[in-house]
C-alpha positions, 0 to 999 in steps of 0.5 A, spaced: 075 711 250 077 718 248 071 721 249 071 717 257 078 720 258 077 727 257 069 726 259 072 724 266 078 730 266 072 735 265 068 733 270 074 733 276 077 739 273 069 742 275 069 739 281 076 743 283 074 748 280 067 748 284 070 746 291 075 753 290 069 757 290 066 755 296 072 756 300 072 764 298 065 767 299 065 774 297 059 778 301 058 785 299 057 790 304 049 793 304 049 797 309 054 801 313 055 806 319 062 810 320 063 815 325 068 819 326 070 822 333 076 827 333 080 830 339 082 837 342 084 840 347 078 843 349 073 837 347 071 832 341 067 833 336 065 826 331 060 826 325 059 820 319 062 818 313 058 815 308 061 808 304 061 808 296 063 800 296 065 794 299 065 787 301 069 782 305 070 775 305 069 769 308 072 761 309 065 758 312 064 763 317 072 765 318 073 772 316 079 772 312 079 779 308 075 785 306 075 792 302 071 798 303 071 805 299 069 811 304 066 817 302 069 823 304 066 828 301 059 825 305 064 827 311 059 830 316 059 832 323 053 830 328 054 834 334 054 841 331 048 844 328 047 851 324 052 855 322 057 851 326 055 846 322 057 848 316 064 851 318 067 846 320 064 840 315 067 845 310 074 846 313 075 837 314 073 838 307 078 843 306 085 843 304 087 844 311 084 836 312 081 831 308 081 835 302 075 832 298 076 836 291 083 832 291 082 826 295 074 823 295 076 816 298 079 814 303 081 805 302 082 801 307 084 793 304 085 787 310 092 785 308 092 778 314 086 776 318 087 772 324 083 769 329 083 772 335 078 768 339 070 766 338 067 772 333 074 776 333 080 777 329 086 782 329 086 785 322 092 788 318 090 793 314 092 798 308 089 805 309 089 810 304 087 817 305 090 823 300 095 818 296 098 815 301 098 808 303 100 805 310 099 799 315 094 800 320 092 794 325 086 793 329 081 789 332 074 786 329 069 782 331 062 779 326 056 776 328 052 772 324 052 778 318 054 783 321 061 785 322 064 791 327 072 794 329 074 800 332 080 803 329 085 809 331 088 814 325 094 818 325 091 823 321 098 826 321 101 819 317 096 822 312 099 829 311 092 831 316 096 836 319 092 842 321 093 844 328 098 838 330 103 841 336 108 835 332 108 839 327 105 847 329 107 847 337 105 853 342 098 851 339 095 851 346 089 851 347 087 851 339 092 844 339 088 838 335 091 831 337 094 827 331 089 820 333 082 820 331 078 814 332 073 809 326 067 806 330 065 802 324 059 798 323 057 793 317 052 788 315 053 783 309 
């Protein structure tokens, strides 16, 4: 009769135990595209990042959490070629910018995941770049396995502060704006 008991007990503990699984489904990012876009008084430039890792998670097909690790030392710009090119990949590697030698990641973790809509969710999230965490929110959508958000940074919240006129004003015509923008693409 024992033996039925603890028989009985281990199967309803397994079939908790698999039911909890199912709820959290864990899909690993395997293939990305981050494309940056910084903005000057007199133009723009943008470029890539690569990512190292990452994942999200889903309840059914409810996107409900995520975490990806960027590469900044892959950070590279697309709208130069040459000499120019290489400057400027050089200087946002640089202590001036991103700092890569020190800081090679940057960490955005999905803190609270909330349906906006068919498809779309407002998303809290930690970003950190250069040991410094803070709260960022935007919108992301996904479909089918494929997930997608646009995300405005204040570098300068990240100590990215390089011809900022918030902290070095009377720059003009050599002012950076402290936003810049994340086109994120992922597939799972």
């Amino acid at each position: 009769m024992k033996k039925v008991i603890f028989g009985l007990i281990a199967l309803v503990a397994m079939s908790f135990s698999g039911d909890v699984n199912d709820i959290e489904d864990k899909k690993t990012i395997s293939s990305s595209k981050v494309v940056w876009k910084g903005y000057k008084v007199l133009g723009s430039h943008e470029g890539t990042i690569d990512l190292s890792s990452g994942f999200l998670n889903f309840d059914g097909e409810t996107l409900t959490g995520g975490e990806f690790v960027m590469d900044l030392t892959t950070i590279s710009t697309t709208d130069l070629e040459g000499e120019y090119k290489g400057k400027l990949d050089g200087h946002l590697k640089s202590e001036d910018f991103f700092g890569v030698d020190q800081y090679p990641t940057a960490t955005l973790k999905m803190t609270k995941v909330k349906s906006s809509g068919k498809n779309s969710y407002s998303v809290t999230a930690d970003l950190t770049m250069k040991d410094v965490t803070k709260e960022i929110q935007f919108e992301a959508s996904v479909y089918g396995s494929k997930a997608s958000a646009s995300i405005k940074i204040d570098r300068t919240d990240y100590n990215v502060k390089y011809g900022s006129e918030s902290f070095f004003g009377e720059l003009k015509d050599n002012a950076i704006y402290d936003e810049f923008d994340l086109v994120i693409d992922l597939e799972f």
